[in-house]
C-alpha positions as a printed NumPy array, in Angstrom:
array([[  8.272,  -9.695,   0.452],
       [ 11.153,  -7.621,  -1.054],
       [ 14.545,  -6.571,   0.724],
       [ 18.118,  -6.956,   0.644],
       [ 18.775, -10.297,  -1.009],
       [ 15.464, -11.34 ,  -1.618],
       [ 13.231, -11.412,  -5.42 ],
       [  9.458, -10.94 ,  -5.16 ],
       [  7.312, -14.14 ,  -4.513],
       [  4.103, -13.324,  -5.739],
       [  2.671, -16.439,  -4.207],
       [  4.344, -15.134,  -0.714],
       [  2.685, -11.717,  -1.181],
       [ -0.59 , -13.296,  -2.   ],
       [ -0.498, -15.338,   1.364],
       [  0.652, -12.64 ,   3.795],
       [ -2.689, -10.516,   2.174],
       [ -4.547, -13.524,   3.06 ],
       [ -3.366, -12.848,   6.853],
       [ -3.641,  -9.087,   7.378],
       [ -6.535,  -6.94 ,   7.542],
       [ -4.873,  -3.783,   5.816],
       [ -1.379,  -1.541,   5.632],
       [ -0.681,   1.683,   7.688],
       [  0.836,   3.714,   5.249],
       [  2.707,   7.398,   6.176],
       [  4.236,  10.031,   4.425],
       [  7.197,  10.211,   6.104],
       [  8.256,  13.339,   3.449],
       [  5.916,  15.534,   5.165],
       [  7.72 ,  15.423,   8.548],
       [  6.895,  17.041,  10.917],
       [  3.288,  16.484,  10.704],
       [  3.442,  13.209,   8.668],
       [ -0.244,  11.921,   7.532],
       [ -0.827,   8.371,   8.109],
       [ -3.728,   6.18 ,   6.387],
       [ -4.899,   2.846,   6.726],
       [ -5.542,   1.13 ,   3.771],
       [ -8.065,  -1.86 ,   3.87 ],
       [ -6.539,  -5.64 ,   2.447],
       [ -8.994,  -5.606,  -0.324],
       [ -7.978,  -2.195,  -2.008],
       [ -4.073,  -3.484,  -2.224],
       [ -5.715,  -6.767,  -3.309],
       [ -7.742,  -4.651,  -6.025],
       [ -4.742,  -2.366,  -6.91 ],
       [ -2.766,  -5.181,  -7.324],
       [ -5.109,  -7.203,  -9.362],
       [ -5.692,  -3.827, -11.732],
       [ -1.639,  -3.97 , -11.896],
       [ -1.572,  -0.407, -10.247],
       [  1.306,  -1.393,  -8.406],
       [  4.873,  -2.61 ,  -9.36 ],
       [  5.59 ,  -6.018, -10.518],
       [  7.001,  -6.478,  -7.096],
       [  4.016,  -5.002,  -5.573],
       [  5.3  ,  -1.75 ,  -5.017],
       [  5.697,   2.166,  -6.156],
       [  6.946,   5.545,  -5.832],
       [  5.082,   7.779,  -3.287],
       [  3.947,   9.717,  -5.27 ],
       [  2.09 ,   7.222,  -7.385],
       [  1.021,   5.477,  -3.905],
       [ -0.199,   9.198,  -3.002],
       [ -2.369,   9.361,  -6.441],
       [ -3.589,   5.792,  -5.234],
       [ -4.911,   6.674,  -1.745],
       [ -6.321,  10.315,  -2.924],
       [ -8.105,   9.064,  -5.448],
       [ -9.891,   6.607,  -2.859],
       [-13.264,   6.949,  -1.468],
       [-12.911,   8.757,   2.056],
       [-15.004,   5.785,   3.799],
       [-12.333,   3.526,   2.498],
       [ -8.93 ,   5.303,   4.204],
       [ -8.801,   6.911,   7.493],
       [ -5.956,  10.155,   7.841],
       [ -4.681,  10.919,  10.535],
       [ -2.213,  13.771,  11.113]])
């Protein structure tokens, strides 16, 4: 919902959740071997309702990183 020339529509961002089952997330920093994770809908719902994300819905990596370690393993998958 964010990018060159656009603001944040919260309303936007809460409809496209609505439609998706999850995000693939990688850590494109760790290159070659870069560790990927899903992430279910309902944790970014939950992280976003707890205001653990930015007011535009998103953060750093390494705050993202804190987010997804800190995660029960049944609710992320890695793969590297």
């Amino acid at each position: 919902m964010t990018g060159s020339g656009r603001k944040f529509k919260e309303a936007g961002f809460l409809q496209k959740l609505n439609s998706i089952q999850g995000y693939i997330l990688g850590d494109i920093q760790e290159f070659p071997v870069v560790p990927i994770w899903f992430v279910s809908v309902d944790t970014v719902q939950k992280w976003y309702k707890e205001k653990l994300l930015g007011k535009t819905a998103t953060s750093a990596r390494k705050k993202i990183r804190k987010l997804i370690a800190a995660l029960p393993e049944n609710l992320t998958s890695v793969v590297a």
